[in-house]
Each structure stands twice: as structure tokens, then as C-alpha cells.
C-alpha positions as CSV (number, residue, x, y, z in Angstrom):
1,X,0.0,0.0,0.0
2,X,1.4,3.9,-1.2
3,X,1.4,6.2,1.4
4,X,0.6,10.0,0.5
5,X,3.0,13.2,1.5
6,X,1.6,16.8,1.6
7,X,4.9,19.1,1.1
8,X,4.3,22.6,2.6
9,X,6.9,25.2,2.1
10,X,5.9,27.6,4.3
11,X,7.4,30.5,4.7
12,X,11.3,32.2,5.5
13,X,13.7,29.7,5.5
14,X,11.3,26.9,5.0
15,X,11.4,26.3,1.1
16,X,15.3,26.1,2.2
17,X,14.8,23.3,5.0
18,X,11.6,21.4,2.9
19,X,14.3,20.9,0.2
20,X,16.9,19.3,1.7
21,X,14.3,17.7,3.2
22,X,12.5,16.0,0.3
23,X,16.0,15.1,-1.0
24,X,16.3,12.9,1.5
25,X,12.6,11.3,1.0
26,X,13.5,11.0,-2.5
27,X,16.5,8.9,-1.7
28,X,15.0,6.6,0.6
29,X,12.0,6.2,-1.3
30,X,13.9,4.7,-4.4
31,X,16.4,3.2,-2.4
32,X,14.0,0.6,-0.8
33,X,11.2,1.1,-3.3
34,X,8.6,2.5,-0.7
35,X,6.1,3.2,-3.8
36,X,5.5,6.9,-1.7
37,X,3.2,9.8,-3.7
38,X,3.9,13.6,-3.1
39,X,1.5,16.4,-3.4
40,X,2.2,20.1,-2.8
41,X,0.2,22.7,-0.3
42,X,0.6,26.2,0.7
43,X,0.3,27.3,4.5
44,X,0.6,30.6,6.4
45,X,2.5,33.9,4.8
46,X,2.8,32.1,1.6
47,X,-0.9,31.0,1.3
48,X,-2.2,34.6,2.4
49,X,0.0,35.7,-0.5
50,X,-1.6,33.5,-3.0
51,X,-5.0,33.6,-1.6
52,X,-5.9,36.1,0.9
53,X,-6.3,32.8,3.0
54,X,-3.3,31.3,6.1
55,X,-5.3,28.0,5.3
56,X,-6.7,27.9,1.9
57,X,-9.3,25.0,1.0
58,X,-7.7,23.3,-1.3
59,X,-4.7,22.9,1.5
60,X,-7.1,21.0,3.7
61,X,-8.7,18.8,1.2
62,X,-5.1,18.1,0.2
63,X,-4.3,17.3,3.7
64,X,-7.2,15.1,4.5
65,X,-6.2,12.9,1.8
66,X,-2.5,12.4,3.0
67,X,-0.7,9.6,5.4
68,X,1.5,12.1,6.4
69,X,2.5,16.4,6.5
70,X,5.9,17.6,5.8
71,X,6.1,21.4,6.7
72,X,8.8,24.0,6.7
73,X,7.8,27.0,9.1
74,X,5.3,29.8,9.4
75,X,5.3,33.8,9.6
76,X,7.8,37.0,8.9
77,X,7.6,40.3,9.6
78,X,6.2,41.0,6.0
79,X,2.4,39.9,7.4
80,X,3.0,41.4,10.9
81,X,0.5,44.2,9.7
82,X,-2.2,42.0,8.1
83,X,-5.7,41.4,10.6
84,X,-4.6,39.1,13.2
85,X,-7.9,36.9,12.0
86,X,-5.7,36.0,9.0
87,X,-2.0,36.4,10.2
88,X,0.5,33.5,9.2
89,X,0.2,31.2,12.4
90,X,-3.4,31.0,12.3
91,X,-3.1,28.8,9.2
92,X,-1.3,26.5,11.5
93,X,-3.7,26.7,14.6
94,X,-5.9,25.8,11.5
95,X,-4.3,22.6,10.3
96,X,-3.6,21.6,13.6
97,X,-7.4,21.6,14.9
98,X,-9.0,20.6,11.4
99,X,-6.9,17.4,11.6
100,X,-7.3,16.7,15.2
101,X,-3.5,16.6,15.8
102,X,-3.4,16.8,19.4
103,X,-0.2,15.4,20.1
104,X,2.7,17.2,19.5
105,X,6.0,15.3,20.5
106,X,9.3,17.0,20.4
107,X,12.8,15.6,21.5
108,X,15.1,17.0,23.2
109,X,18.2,14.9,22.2
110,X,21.7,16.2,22.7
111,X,24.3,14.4,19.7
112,X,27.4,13.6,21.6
113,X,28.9,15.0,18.7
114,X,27.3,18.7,19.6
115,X,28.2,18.7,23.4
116,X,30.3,21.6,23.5
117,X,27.6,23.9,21.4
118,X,25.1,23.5,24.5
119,X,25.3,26.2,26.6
120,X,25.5,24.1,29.8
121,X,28.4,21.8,31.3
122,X,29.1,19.0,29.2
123,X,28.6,16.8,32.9
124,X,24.8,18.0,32.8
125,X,23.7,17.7,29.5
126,X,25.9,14.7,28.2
127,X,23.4,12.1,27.4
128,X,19.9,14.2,27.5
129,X,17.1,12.8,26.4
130,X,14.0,14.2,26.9
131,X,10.7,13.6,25.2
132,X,7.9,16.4,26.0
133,X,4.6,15.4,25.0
134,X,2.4,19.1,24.5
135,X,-1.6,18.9,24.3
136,X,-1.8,20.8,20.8
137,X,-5.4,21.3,20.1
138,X,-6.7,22.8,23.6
139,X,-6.0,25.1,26.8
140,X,-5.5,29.3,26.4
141,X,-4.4,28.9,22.3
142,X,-8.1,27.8,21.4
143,X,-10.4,28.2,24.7
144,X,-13.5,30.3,24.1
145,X,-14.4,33.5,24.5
146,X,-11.3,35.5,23.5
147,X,-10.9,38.8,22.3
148,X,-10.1,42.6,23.0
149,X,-12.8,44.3,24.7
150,X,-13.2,48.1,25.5
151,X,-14.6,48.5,29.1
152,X,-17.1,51.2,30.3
153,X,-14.3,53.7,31.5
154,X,-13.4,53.3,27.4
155,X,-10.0,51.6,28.2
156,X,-9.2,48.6,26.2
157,X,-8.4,44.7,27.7
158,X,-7.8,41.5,26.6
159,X,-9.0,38.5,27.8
160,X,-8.4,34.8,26.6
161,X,-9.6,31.5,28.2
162,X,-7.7,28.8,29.8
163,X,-10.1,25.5,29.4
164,X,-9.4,21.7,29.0
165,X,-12.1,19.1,28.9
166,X,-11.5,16.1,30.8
167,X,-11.4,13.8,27.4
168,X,-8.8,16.1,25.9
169,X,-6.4,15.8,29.0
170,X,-7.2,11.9,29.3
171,X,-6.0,11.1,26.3
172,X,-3.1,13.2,26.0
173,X,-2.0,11.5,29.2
174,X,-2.2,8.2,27.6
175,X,-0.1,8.9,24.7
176,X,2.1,10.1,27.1
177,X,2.1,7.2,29.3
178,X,2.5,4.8,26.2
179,X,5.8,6.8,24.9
180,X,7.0,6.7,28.5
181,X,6.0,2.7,28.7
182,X,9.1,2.5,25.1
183,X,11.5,4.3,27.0
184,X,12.3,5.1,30.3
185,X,9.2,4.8,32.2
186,X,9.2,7.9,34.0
187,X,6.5,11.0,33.0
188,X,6.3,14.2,34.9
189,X,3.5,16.0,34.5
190,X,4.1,19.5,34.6
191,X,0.9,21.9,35.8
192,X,0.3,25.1,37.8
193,X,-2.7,23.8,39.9
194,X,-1.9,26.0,42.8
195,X,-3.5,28.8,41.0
196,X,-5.1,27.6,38.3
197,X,-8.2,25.5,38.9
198,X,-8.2,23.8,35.2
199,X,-5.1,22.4,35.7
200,X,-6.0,21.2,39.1
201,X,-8.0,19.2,37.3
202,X,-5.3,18.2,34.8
203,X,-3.1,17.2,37.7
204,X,-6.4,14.8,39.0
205,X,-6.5,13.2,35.9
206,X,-3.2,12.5,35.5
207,X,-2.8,10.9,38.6
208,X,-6.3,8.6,37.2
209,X,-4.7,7.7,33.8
210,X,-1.5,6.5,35.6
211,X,-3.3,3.9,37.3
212,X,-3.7,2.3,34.2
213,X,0.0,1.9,33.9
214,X,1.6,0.2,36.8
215,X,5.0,0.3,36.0
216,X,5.4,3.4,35.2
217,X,6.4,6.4,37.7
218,X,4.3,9.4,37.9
219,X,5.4,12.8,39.4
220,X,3.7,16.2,39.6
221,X,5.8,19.5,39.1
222,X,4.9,23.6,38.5
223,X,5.7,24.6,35.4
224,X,8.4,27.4,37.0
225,X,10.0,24.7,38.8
226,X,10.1,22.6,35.9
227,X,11.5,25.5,33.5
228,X,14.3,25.9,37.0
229,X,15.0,22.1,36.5
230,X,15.7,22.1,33.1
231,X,18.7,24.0,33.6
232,X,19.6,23.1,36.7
233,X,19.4,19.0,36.1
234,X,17.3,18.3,32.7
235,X,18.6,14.2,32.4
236,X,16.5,13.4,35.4
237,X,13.4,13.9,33.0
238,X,12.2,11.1,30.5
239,X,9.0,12.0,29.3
240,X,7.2,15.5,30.0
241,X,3.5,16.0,29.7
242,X,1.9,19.0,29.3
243,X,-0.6,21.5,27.8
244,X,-0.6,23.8,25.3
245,X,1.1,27.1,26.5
246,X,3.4,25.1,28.8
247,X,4.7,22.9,26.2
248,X,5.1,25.6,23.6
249,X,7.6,27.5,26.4
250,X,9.4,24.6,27.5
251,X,10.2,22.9,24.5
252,X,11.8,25.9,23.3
253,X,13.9,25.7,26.4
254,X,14.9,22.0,26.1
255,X,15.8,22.9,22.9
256,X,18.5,25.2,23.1
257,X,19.9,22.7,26.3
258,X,21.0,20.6,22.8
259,X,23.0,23.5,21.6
260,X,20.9,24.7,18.8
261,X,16.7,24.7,18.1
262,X,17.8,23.8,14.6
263,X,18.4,20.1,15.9
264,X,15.1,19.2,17.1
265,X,12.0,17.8,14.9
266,X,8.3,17.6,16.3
267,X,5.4,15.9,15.4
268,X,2.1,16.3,15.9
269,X,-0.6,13.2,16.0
270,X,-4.3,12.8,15.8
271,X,-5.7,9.7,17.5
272,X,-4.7,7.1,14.5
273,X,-0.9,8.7,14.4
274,X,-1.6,11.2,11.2
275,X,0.5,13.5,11.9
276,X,1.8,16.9,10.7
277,X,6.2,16.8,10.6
278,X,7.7,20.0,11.6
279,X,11.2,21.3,12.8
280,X,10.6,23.0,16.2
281,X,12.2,26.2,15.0
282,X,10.4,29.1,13.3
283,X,10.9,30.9,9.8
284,X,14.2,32.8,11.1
285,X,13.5,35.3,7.7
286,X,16.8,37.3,9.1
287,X,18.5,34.5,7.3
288,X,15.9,33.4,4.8
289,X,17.7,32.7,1.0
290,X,21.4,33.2,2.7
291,X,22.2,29.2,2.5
292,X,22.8,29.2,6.2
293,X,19.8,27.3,8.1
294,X,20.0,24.5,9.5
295,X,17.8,21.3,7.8
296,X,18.8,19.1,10.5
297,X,15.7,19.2,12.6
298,X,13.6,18.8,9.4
299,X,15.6,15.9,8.1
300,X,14.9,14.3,11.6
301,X,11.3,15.4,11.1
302,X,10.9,13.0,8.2
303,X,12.7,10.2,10.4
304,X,9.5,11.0,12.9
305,X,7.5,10.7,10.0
306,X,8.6,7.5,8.4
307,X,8.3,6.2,12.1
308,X,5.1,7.3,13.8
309,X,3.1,8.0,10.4
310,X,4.5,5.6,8.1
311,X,5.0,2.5,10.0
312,X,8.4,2.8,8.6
313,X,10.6,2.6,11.9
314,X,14.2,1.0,10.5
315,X,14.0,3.6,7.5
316,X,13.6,6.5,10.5
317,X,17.1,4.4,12.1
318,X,18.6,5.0,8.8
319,X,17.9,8.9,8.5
320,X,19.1,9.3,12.3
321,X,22.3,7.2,12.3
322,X,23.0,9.1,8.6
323,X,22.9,12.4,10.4
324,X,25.0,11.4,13.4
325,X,27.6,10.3,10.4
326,X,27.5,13.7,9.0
327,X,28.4,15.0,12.3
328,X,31.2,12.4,12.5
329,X,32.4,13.9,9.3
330,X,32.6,17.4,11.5
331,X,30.4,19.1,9.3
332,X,28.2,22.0,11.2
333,X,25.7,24.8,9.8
334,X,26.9,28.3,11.7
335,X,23.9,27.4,14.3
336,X,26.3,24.7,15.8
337,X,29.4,25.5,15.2
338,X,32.3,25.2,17.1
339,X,36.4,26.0,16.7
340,X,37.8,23.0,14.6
341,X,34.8,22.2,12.5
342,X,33.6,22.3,9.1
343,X,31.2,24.8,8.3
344,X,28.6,24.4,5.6
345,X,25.3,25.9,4.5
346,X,22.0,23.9,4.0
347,X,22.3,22.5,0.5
348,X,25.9,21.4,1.7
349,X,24.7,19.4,5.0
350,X,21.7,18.0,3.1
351,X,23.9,16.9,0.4
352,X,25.9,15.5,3.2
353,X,23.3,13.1,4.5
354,X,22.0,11.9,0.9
355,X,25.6,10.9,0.5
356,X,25.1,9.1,3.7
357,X,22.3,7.6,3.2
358,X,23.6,6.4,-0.6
């Protein structure tokens, strides 16, 4: 059976990233005959350009009728000024809910071979592997009502709403719990129920869906302490579970513990393991069409892809042991690198892995 892949640019450095990107699909599907069909889709900035739309039509029925999303990155400063009701990243809220892809996983894995571009003591971060699991379709980036009001006195407010039904933070617990379950057991949910009553009831919940899993360890933390502990000890974490705003803060934060945001892939799921493959970074346009981005974390992307999506889990081992040979070779995009390396752009490192992979 073919599997179908939607390619979506998106926008800055993404058309840079998706490319080196698809070269590697390309490779990999010939190699091994994988029989794989590609459409094309436009998202965000690029979309709005086209269409007046972040989320055009034609880019949903396109992505109903694929296995699996490749996407580059959204927004720039050249639609900061267009009604937020159509800015860039609203065609991603967009996909993200139309699809139902509620579970966005993103890695935190530090390549021994990048060590000294983390910004923290090679004794702390040697080894880090961290999973965090982020509820992607609820809490304060959806919750109803929402706006900017303008009160009696004629001064102006906004107001958004923090809400999470009790379905939406069961399930995202159990995807959690069943990652956890492959790796090292542990999940820490991370919550501010001391002030905020819906994740009081998150924290409840959580403590319900690990009942179903008996050998796995649960433990509570506030999302300040865990954003403290991430710096201060980040390999006693295995998997982290969290909502929406949470996740979106400290993932960034793992991120950079790896030396660069331009490592790490994501991928977000709906319940039968669709899923939408992103790199966690965002459109950096300062250094859009210079040759200098990093398509590491969208190359690792696909490996999420061909594993989650695809069913495809030794072709995802191939795409991650061909990176950590291209940073054997010493070669390092300006993100991550170090005295006594070789730097090259983003054709150059993509080029690098296909050669790998070859």
C-alpha cells in the first residue's frame, strides 16, 4: 500500500529546509522502493500571498487525503501588519485543529557530537534525552471566549480562556504514558494547579490515567519549577506532559539545552498517528535565502515521519544514524558550530546526509 505526503513550504527559511528535506525522502524512497506519492500545499505567509487565505481550502482537502504532513515554518515580519484573523500562524492553529492533531512530541536529544555547542556543562547535558509530550489542540491557544474588549471607563483589555475538557487531558496523558512505557518509564507532569483550577484538574486526571499503567512512575511538578530544573538537572526527566502554553515554552527551552533549536524535529498526531512533521524552530526570515539554516531538525522530522506515520521505523534508524555520520564527518551549519569544524550551509549538510544515506 502507497502512502501519500503533503509538502508545505511555508514560509522564511522553509522552502530552504523542505528541500533538503524532500531530497532525503526521494532517496529513501527509491532506495528501498517504498512506492510513496507527493502532493504540494501552501500554509501561512505564503498562502495569504496567494490567496488572501493562512489556510486555503484546497490545503485542507489536500491534507485530508494524505498519510502524512511535511512542513517547513510559518510567519515573517512581511504579514505582521495583516488582521490578526488571518496572520501566518493562524493557518497552523488551523491545520492543527481541522486534523485533530493533538499530540505534538518534540525531543530533546543532545548528539554527543554537539556537546560543547550546548550552553551548559558537558557533565549536565551529556546524554539528554528528553521527550515532552504538548496537548496541541486545547488550553488558552483555542479556549473560548477571547478577544479585545473596550470596558465602560473606554480603556481597552484583553481576555483569553484557559479551558481543558477532561477527554482532551485523558487522552493526552495516555499517549504520554504509552511513549514513556518505550522508553524510560518515568512522565512528569508539569501543571500550575496552585493557582489555576483547570489544571487542578489536569493534575487529578493524570494521577487517574497512571493507574492504568503500573509500572510506570508518575510525578507532579509547577511549570516554574520545571522551566528551573531544566537547567539546573534536565537528564533526570524522561517524558514531559503538558498543555498547550506550557509545552510551547518549554520545548523551546529543552531545545536550546541541545546547543541549537535547529536540531530538534516535532510531530504532531491525531488519534490514529496522522501527523503533521515540523522542525521546532520558526521561519528565522533574518536569514531566509542566505544558504545558512540548519535542515537538520527537518531531516529528523521526516525520520518522525517515516516512524510514527509511516509505520516505517528502520528507515527512520537510517535517516538518524546518517545524520550522526554527518556530524562524525565534523560538518556543522553556523547554528552549531564550534572552533575545529567544518562549516557548511544547508544545501551542503543536506547533500551530506544523501551521501550518507547512498
Amino acid at each position: 500500500m502507497s502512502h501519500k505526503v503533503l509538502i508545505i513550504n511555508g514560509d522564511g527559511i522553509g522552502p530552504e529546509i523542505i528541500e533538503e528535506a524532500t531530497k532525503v525522502i526521494k532517496v529513501l524512497n527509491d532506495k528501498h522502493s517504498l512506492g510513496l506519492e507527493f502532493d504540494q500545499a501552501m500554509l501561512g505567509g505564503e498562502a495569504i500571498d496567494a490567496t488572501g487565505k493562512p489556510f486555503p481550502d484546497e490545503t485542507l482537502e489536500k491534507a485530508l487525503a494524505s498519510d502524512a504532513i511535511l512542513f517547513g515554518s510559518v510567519g515573517g515580519p512581511k504579514w505582521d501588519k495583516v488582521d490578526s484573523a488571518i496572520r501566518p500562524e493562524k493557518g497552523l492553529l488551523a491545520i492543527r485543529s481541522s486534523l485533530g492533531l493533538f499530540a505534538n512530541l518534540r525531543p530533546a536529544i543532545l548528539y554527543p557530537q554537539l556537546v560543547d555547542a550546548s550552553s551548559l556543562r558537558p557533565e549536565v547535558v551529556s546524554g539528554l534525552d528528553i521527550l515532552i509530550v504538548r496537548e496541541l489542540t486545547g488550553g488558552i491557544y483555542f479556549g473560548q471566549p477571547r478577544g479585545i474588549r473596550i470596558l465602560e471607563n473606554g480603556e481597552r483589555e484583553g481576555f483569553n480562556s484557559y479551558v481543558y475538557r477532561e477527554s482532551e487531558i485523558n487522552r493526552i496523558g495516555k499517549v504520554a504514558f504509552d511513549l514513556a512505557m518505550k522508553r524510560g518509564k518515568k512522565v512528569c507532569s508539569v501543571d500550575k494547579s496552585n493557582v489555576l483550577e483547570v489544571t487542578e484538574l489536569w493534575r487529578e486526571l493524570m494521577d487517574e490515567v497512571a493507574k492504568d499503567y503500573p509500572e510506570a512512575e508518575l510525578s507532579h511538578m509547577y511549570v516554574d519549577n520545571a522551566a528551573m530544573q531544566l537547567v539546573r538537572e534536565p537528564k533526570q526527566f524522561d517524558v514531559i506532559v503538558t498543555g498547550n502554553m506550557f509545552g510551547d515554552i518549554l520545548s523551546d527551552q529543552a531545545a536550546m539545552l541541545t546547543g541549537s533549536i535547529g536540531m530538534l524535529p516535532s510531530a504532531s498526531l491525531d488519534e490514529n498517528s496522522k501527523g503533521l512533521y515540523e522542525p521546532c524552530h520558526g521561519s528565522a526570515p533574518d536569514i531566509a535565502g542566505q544558504n545558512k539554516a540548519n535542515p537538520l531538525a527537518t531531516i529528523l522530522s521526516v525520520a518522525m515521519m517515516f516512524r510514527y506515520s509511516l509505520d516505517l521505523g528502520e528507515v527512520a534508524d537510517e535517516i538518524e544514524r546518517a545524520v550522526s555520520g554527518v556530524l562524525d564527518q565534523g560538518y556543522r551549519t553556523v547554528d552549531i558550530l564550534t572552533q575545529g569544524y567544518i562549516e557548511v550551509g544547508t544545501k551542503e549538510m543536506g547533500d551530506a546526509v544523501t551521501a550518507q544515506l547512498k
